[in-house]
C-alpha positions as CSV (number, residue, x, y, z in Angstrom):
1,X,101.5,88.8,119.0
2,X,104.6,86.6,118.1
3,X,101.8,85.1,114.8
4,X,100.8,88.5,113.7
5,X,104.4,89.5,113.5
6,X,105.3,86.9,111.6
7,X,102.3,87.7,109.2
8,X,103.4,91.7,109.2
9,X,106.9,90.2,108.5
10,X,105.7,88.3,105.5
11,X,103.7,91.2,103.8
12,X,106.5,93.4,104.2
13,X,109.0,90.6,102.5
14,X,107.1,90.6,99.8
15,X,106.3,94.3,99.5
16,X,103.1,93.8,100.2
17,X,101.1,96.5,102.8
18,X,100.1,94.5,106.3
19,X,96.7,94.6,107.1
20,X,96.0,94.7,110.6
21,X,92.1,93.3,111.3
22,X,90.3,93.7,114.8
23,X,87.2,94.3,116.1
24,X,86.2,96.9,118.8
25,X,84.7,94.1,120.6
26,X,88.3,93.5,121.7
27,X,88.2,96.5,123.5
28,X,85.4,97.3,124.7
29,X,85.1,97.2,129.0
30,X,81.3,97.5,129.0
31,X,81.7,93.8,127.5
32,X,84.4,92.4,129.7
33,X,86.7,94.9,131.3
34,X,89.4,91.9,131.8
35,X,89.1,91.3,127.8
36,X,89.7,94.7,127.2
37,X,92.4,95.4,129.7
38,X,93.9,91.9,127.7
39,X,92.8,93.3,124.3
40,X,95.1,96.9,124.6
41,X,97.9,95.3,126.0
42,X,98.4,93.3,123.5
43,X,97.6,95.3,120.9
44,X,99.9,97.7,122.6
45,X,102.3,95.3,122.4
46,X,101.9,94.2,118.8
47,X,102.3,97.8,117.4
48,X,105.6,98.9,119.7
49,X,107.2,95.5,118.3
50,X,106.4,96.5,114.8
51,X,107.3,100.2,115.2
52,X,110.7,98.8,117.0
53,X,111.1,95.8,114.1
54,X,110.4,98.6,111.5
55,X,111.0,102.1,112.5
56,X,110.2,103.7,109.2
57,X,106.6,101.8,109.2
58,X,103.8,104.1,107.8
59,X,100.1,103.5,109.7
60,X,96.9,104.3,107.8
61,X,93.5,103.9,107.6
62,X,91.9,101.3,104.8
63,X,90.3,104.2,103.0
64,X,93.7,105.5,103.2
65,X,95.5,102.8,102.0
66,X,93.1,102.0,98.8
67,X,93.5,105.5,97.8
68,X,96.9,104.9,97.4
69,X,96.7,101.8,95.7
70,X,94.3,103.3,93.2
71,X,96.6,106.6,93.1
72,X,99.2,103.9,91.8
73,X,97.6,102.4,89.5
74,X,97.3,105.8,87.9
């Protein structure tokens, strides 16, 4: 968590978007339900940091965010 913050941190310095990357693998019980349980907590974790860290933070979807980016370039 304490890395990905760090890398969120760094985007936003820069005024760059963050990209956050997972898989659903991560979550997923019929896998590993101790992975998953793992997986959601910390993702859990990671977001309420970042929402706490910067309350004014926007989440959206990649197809979201490259329609913006092309709506910009405009």
């Amino acid at each position: 968590v304490d890395s990905c913050l760090k890398e969120v941190e760094n985007a936003f310095k820069w005024n760059k978007p963050a990209v956050i990357s997972s898989h659903r693998v991560n979550y997923v019980s019929s896998i590993n339900i101790k992975n998953a349980s793992f997986g959601l907590q910390k993702l859990n974790q990671f977001l309420l940091a970042i929402i706490k860290k910067w309350p004014d933070v926007e989440f959206m979807t990649s197809t979201e965010l490259g329609g913006l980016i092309t709506q910009n370039r405009k």
